[in-house]
C-alpha positions as a printed Julia matrix, in Angstrom:
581×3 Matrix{Float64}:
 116.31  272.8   106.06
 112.52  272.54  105.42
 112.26  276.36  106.5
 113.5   279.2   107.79
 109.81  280.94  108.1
 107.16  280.27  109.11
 103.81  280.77  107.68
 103.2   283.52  110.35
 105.84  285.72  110.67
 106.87  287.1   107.28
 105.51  290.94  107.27
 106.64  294.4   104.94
 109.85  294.2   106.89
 110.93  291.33  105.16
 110.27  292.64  101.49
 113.12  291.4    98.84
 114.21  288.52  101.43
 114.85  285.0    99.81
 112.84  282.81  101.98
 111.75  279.02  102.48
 108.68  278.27  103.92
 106.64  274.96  104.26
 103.13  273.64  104.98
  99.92  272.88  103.94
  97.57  274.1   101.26
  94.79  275.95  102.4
  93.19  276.76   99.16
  94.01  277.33   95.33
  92.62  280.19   93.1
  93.64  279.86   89.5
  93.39  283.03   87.29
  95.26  280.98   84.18
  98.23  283.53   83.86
  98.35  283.9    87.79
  98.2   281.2    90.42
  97.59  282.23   94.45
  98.13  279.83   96.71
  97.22  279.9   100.5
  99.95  278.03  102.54
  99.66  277.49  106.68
 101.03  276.01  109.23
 100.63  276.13  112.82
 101.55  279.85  113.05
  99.36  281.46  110.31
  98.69  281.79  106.68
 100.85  283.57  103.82
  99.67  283.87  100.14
 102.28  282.53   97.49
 102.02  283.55   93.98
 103.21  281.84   90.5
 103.35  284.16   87.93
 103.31  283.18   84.2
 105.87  285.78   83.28
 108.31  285.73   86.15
 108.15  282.02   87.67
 109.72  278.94   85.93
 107.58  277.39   83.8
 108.06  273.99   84.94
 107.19  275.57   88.71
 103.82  277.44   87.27
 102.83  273.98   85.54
 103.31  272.18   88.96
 101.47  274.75   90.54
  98.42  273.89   88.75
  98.43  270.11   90.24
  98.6   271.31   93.73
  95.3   270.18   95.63
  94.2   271.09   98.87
  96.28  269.58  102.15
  99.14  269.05   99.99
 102.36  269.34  102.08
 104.67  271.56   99.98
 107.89  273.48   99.81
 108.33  277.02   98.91
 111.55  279.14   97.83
 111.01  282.62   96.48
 110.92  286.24   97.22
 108.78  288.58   99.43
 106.86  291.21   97.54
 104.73  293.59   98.74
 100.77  292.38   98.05
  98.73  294.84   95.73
  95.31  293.6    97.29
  96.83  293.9   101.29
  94.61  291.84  103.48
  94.71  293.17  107.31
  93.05  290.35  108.68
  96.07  288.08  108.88
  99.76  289.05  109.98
 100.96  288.61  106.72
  98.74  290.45  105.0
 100.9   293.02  103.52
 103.42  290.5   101.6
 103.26  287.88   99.26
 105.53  284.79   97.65
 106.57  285.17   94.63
 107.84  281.64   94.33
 111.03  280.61   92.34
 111.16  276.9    93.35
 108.27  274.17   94.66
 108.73  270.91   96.28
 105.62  268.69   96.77
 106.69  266.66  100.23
 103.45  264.83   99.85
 100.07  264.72   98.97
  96.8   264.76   99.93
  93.66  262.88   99.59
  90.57  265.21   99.4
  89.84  265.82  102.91
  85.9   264.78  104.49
  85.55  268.1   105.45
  86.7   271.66  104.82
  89.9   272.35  107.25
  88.54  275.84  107.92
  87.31  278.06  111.15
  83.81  277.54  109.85
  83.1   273.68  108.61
  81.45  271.46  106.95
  82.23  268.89  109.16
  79.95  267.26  112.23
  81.45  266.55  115.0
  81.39  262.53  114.55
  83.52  262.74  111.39
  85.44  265.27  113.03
  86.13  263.33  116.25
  87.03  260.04  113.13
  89.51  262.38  111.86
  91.05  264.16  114.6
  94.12  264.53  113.18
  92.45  266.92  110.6
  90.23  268.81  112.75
  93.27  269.74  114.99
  94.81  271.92  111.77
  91.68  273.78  112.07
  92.33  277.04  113.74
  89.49  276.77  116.7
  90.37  273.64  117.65
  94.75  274.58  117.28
  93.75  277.79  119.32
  91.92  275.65  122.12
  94.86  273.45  122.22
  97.92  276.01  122.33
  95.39  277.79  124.86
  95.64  274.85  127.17
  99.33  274.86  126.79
  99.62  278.16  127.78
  97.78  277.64  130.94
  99.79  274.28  132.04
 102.97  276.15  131.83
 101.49  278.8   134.04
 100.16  276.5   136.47
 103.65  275.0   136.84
 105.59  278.35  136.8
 103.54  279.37  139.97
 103.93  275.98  141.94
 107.35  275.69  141.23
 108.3   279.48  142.33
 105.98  278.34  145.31
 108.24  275.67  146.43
 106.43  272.51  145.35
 108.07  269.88  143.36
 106.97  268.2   139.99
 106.75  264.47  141.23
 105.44  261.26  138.69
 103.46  258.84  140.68
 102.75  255.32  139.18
  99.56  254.5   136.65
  99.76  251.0   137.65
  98.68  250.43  141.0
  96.38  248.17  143.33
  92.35  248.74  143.01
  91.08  251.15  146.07
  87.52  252.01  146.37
  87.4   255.68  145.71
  83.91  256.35  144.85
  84.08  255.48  140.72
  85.29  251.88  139.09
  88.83  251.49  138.18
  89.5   250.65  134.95
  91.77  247.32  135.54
  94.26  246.0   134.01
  95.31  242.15  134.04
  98.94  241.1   135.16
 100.38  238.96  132.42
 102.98  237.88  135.19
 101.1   237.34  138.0
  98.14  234.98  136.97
  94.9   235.98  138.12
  96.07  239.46  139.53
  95.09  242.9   138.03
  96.27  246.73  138.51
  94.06  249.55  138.62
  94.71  252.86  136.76
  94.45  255.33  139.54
  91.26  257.11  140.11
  93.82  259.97  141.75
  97.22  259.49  143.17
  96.03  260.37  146.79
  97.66  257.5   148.73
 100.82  258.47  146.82
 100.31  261.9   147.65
 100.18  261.23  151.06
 103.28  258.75  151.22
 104.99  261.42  149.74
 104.49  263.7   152.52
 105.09  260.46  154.92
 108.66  260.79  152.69
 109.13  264.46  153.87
 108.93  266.17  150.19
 106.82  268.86  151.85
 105.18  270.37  148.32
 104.07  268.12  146.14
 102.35  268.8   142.5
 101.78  266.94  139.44
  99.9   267.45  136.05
  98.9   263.72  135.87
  95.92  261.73  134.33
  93.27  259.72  136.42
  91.13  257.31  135.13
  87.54  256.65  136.13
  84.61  254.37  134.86
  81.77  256.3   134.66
  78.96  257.47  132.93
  80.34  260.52  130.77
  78.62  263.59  129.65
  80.17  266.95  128.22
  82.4   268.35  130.65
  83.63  264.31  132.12
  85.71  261.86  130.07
  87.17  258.47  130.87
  90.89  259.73  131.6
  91.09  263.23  132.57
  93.82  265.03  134.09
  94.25  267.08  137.06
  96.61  269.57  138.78
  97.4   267.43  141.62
  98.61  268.86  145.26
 100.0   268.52  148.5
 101.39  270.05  151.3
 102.47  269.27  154.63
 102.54  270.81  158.39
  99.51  273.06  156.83
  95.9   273.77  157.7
  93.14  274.7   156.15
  93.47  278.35  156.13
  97.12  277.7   154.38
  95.5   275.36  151.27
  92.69  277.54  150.89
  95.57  280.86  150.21
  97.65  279.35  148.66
  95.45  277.99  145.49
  93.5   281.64  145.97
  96.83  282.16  144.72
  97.42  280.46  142.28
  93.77  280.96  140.66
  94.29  284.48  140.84
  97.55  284.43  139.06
  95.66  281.99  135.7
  92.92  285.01  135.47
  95.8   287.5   135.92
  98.25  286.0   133.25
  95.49  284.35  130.88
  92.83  286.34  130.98
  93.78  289.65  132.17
  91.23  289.79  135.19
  91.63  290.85  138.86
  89.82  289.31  141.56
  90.39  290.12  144.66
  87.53  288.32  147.08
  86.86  285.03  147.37
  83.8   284.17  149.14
  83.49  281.58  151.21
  79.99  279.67  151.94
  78.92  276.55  154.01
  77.66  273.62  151.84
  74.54  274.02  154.01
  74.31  277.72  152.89
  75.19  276.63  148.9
  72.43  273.67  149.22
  69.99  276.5   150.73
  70.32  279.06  148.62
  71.34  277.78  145.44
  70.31  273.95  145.45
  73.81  272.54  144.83
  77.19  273.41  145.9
  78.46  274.53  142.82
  76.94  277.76  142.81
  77.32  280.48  140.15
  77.43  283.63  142.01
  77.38  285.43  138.85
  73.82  286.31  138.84
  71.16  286.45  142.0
  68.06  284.34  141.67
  68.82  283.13  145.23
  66.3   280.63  146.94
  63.55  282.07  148.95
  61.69  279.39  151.54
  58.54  279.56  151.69
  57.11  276.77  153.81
  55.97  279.32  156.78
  54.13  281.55  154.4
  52.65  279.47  151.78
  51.65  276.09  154.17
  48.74  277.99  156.11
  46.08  277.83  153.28
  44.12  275.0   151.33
  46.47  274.31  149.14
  47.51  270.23  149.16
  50.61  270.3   147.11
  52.23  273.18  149.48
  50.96  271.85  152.79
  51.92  267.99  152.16
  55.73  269.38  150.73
  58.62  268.9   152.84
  59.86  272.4   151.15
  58.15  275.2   149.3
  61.14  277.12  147.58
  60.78  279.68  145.12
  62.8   282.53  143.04
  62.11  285.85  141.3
  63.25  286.25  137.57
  64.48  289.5   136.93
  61.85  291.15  134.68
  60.39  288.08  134.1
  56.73  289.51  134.13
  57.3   290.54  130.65
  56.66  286.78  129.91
  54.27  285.54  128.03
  51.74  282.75  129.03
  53.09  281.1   126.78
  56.48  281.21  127.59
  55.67  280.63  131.06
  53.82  277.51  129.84
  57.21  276.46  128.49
  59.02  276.84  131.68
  56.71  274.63  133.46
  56.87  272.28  130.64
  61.18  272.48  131.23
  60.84  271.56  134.56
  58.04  268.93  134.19
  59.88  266.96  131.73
  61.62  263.43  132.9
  65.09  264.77  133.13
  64.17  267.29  135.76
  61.27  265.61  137.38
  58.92  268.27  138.94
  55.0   267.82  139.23
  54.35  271.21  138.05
  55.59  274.72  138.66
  53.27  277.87  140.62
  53.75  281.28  138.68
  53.09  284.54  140.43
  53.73  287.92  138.61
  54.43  291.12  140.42
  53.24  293.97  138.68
  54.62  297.14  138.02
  51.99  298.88  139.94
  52.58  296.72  143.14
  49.84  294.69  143.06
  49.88  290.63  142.05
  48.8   287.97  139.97
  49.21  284.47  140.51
  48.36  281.04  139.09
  47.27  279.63  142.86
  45.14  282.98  143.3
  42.18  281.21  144.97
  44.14  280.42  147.85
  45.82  283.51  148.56
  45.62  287.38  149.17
  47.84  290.31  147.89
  48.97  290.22  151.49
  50.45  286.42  151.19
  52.19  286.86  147.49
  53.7   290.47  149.08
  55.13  288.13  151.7
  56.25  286.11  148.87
  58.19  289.06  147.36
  59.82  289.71  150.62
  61.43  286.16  150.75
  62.21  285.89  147.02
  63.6   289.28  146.28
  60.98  289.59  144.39
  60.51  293.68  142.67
  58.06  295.15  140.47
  58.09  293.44  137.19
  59.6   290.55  138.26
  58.3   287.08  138.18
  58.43  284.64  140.8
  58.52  280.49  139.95
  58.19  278.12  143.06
  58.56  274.44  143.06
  57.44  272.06  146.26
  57.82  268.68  147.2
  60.8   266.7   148.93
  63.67  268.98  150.3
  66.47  267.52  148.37
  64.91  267.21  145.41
  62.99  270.16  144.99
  66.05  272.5   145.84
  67.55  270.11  142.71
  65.09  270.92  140.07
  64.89  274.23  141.15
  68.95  274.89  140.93
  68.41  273.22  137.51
  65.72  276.3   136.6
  67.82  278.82  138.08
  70.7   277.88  135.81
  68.65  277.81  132.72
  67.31  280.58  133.54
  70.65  282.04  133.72
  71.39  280.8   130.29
  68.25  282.47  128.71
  68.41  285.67  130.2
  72.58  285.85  129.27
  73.12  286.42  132.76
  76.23  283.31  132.93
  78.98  285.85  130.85
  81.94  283.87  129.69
  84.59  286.78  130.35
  83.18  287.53  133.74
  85.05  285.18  136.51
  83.24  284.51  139.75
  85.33  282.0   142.37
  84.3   281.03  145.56
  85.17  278.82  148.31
  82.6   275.73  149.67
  83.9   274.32  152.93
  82.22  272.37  155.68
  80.66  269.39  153.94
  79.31  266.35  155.56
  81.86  264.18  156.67
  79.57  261.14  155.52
  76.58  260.09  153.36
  73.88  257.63  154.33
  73.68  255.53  151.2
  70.14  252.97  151.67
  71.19  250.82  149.1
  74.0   249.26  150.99
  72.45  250.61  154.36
  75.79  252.25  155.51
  77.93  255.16  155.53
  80.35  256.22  152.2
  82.95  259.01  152.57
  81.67  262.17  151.02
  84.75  262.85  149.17
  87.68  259.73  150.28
  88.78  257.77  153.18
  91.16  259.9   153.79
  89.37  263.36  154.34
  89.91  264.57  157.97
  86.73  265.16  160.3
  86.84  268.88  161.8
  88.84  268.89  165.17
  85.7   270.28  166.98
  83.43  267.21  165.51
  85.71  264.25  166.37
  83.61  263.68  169.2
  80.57  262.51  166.8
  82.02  259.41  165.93
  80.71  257.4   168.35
  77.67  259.14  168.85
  76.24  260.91  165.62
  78.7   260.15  162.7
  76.27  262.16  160.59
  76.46  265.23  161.93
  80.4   265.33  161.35
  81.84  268.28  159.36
  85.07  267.2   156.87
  87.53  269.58  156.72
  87.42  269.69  153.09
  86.92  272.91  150.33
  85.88  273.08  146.9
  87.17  275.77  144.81
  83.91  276.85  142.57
  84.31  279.2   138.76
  81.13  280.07  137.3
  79.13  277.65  138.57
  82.14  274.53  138.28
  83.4   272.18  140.66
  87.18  272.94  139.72
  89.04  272.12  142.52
  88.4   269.94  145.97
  90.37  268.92  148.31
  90.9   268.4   152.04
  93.11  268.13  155.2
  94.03  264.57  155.48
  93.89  261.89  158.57
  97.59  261.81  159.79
  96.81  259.8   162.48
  96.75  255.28  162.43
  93.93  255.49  165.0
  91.9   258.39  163.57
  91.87  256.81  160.04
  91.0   253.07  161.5
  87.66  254.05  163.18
  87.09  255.99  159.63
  87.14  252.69  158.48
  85.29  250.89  161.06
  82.39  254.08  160.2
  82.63  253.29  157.07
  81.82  249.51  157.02
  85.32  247.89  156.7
  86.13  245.23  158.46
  90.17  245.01  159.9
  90.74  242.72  157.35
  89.47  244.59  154.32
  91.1   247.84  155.28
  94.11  245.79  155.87
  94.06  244.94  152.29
  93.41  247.47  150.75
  95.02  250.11  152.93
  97.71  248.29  155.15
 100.3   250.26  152.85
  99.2   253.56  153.8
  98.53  252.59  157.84
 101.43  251.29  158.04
 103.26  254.41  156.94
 101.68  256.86  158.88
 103.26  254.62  161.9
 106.88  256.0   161.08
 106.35  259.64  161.4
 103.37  261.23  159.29
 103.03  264.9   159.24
  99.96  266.97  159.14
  99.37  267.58  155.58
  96.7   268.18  153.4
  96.09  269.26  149.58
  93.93  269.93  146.63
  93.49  268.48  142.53
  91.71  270.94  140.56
  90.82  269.57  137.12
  92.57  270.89  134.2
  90.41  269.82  131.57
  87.35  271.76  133.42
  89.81  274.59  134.34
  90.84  275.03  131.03
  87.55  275.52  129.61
  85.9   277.51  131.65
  88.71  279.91  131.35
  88.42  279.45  127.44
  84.59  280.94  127.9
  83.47  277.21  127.36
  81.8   274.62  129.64
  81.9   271.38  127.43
  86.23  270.31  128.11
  85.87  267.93  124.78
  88.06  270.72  122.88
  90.28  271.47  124.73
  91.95  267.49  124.75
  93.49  266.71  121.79
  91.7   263.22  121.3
  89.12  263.28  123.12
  86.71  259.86  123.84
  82.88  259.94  122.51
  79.84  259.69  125.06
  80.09  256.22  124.78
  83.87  256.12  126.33
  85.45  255.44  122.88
  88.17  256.95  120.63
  86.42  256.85  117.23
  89.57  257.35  115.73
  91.76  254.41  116.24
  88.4   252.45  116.69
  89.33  251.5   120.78
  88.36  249.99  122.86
  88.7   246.68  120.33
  88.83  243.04  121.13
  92.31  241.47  121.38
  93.54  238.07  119.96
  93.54  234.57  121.25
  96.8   234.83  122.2
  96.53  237.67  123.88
  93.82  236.26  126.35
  95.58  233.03  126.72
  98.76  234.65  127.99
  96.73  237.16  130.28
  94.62  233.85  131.56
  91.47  235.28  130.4
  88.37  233.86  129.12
  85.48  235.5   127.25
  82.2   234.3   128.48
């Protein structure tokens, strides 16, 4: 055998054992008489050492060739280390090698494989395969692990069953482009890679499996950014004859047990806010409830002077910064500059400090009295030496910018702490979203999402006003889970579809499969995905998920490393029936 060690385990215990170990060299120091060699694996580091006087001679000259990321073999001794080193396990013991094997070797990596590199992250990403022996990213990667096999240890005592749903399957609009794929067989005909498994979820619970889960990866064409990727996966759930009150306690559950087990963390409420209330108070409905900063409106107090760009705003919003009077000018200067700049979008920003003494001093003071900006206060939270920022314009828009102030804000002031877990529930979206492009109606989340039982009658008469009875799970200011209770019902779901602009034909189409199930029997049933990438990283103290997959895709969408997507032969496109314009 390669090894009966590894490189992590060896400790004083072990002193005067014979032992093989294997590897890869971390580093070399030559003293001439005395050779120390770092060797790791995936499970640590332990120093060898070739000795002039007591190792073979032909071993010590061999030891001198040894480069760094050579794969080598080890037999020898354990000694005790004169120079211990209590940073690593096996810093009390050392090799004293009797035999070497090189098993290959290396080519001087393009970066240093250690916790701190040389390396940036586009030759990192070009040589994955390195960057994963380095411990943050190995760490990142077992920490993952660790969390999958919880997640499925928790399901599976819960009753649900691991089920594998199919990645080829027929294009459904879902709110993203598919990635297709072309049908070599059937000329002129394409499968989708599934944007989620929900139709298959839901046949499932037409099939009577009751629980359903799956760690499974969904593909969407998008626009990517740090914490979004073109295949991601997700913890994928269902459950039938359930309601909403069931979903929402069981994944409480289950989110409770992950901080438990992987973190060490108890929480034992988890709130649970209206997407109206999120959109009000925070400006999104992702909120992190980790730090205040809520939204004050101040339309009825600020709208009564001579101020234009209050009195022509559809909203006039603002917060108070904790101890933000300490600012400067010109740090305030800076902030207005933040939100004034093209990825935010706001016309300018009004200040108003609140002094220590009580009193106030704002940047709009020739329209209003202490007695306004007190009123101010009172609607912001505002206290003594805090600082309040307002923003005004259109209502959707301006609670936007402002949510994206809040949260840098948040950043700055090191109120958003890693190791501090804050989960809530938001339920009662809109049903439906007026989209003017297309001059319709698209499904807030899917087709599929059930209206609430007390806003069925809207259909006909105010389809707008319709509640979904669907949840998000929210950590720390993430969207980590949604979900909802389904439509069980073959005349429910086809006026969804009539609301939603598709004709009998189209829905036929695309959905005939699924109608045509719930005809033989569907249960109630309902579920959740949360995403495992997101999940995984927020739990790691991270928000960007790129670390936390082993080979991840660039901003672009592509895999640096094996150079994809590429073009494909001649050949290839002939037998697919495809032509390149």
């Amino acid at each position: 055998m390669y090894r009966n060690y590894t490189c992590g385990e060896l400790n004083a215990t072990h002193i005067n054992k014979e032992v093989t170990l294997a590897g890869w060299v971390q580093k070399t120091r030559d003293k001439g008489f005395m050779i120390w060699v770092d060797l790791r694996d995936r499970y640590g580091i332990t120093q060898l050492i070739f000795d002039e006087e007591r190792t073979p001679k032909n071993v010590f000259e061999k030891a001198k060739t040894l480069g760094r990321e050579f794969v080598i073999q080890v037999k020898g001794t354990v000694i005790e280390r004169e120079s211990k080193n209590n940073n690593i396990a096996t810093g009390e013991i050392e090799i004293l090698v009797a035999e070497l094997t090189v098993l290959n070797q290396a080519m001087l990596p393009p970066f240093t494989i250690e916790d701190e590199t040389d390396g940036g992250e586009d030759i990192r990403m070009k040589y994955r395969y390195l960057d994963i022996r380095r411990n943050p990213v190995k760490e990142k990667l077992l920490f993952r692990h660790k969390v999958s096999m919880e997640v499925r240890k928790y399901l599976s005592d819960q009753g649900f069953c691991d089920i594998e749903t199919p990645y080829l399957i027929k294009s459904t609009p879902e709110g993203a482009r598919d990635f297709v794929v072309p049908s070599r067989m059937n000329e002129g005909q394409f499968y989708a890679l599934p944007q989620s498994p929900q139709t298959f979820k839901q046949l499932l619970m037409v099939g009577g499996m009751d629980k359903y889960f799956q760690i499974v990866k969904c593909f969407r064409d998008e626009d990517l950014r740090a914490d979004r990727q073109p295949e991601f996966t997700q913890i994928d759930c269902e459950m039938a004859f359930v309601e909403q009150e069931d979903i929402l306690n069981m994944f409480e559950g289950l989110t409770r047990h992950l901080l438990k087990e992987i973190k060490g963390v108890e929480v034992e409420k988890f709130p649970r806010i209206t997407y109206d209330y999120a959109m009000k108070t925070y400006g999104n409905d992702k909120p992190d409830i980790r730090f205040g900063m809520q939204f004050g409106e101040l339309n009825e107090v600020a709208q009564h002077k001579d101020l234009g760009v209050f009195n022509n705003a559809e909203l006039v919003v603002g917060i108070a910064v904790p101890n933000g009077n300490s600012y400067t000018r010109k740090e305030i200067d800076a902030l207005i500059d933040w939100v004034k700049r093209p990825q935010i979008g706001a016309l300018g920003m009004v200040y108003c400090r609140y002094n220590e003494d009580g009193t106030f001093k704002s940047s709009v003071d020739k329209f209003y009295d202490q007695d306004d900006l007190q009123k101010w206060a009172a609607i912001t939270g505002a206290k003594p030496g805090d600082l309040m920022l307002v923003l005004s314009g259109e209502a959707h828009k301006t609670r936007t910018q402002l949510s994206a102030l809040r949260m840098e804000l948040g950043n700055r002031l090191g109120l958003r702490k890693p190791n501090e877990f804050a989960p809530l529930w938001v339920v009662d979206f809109p049903l439906l979203e007026w989209d003017e492009e297309s001059n319709r109606y698209h499904a807030m989340h899917h087709p599929f999402t059930s209206p609430k039982p007390e806003d069925i009658h809207l259909i006909e008469s105010n389809p707008g006003a319709i509640r979904a009875n669907a949840y998000d799970m929210v950590l720390n200011g993430n969207e980590i889970g949604g979900g909802s209770i389904r439509i069980h019902d073959k005349e429910l779901q086809s006026k969804m579809f009539d609301l939603l602009g598709f004709t009998k034909e189209e829905a036929e189409n695309q959905f005939g499969f699924l109608m045509n199930a719930f005809q033989y029997g569907a249960p109630p049933h309902g579920g959740l995905a949360f995403g495992l990438d997101r999940l995984v990283a927020i739990l790691g103290g991270q928000e960007s998920i790129r670390d936390f997959i082993a080979f991840p895709k660039n901003n672009s969408g592509r895999d640096v490393m094996i150079d994809a997507p590429s073009k494909i032969d001649a050949a290839q496109l002939e037998e697919l029936h495809i032509k390149l314009r």
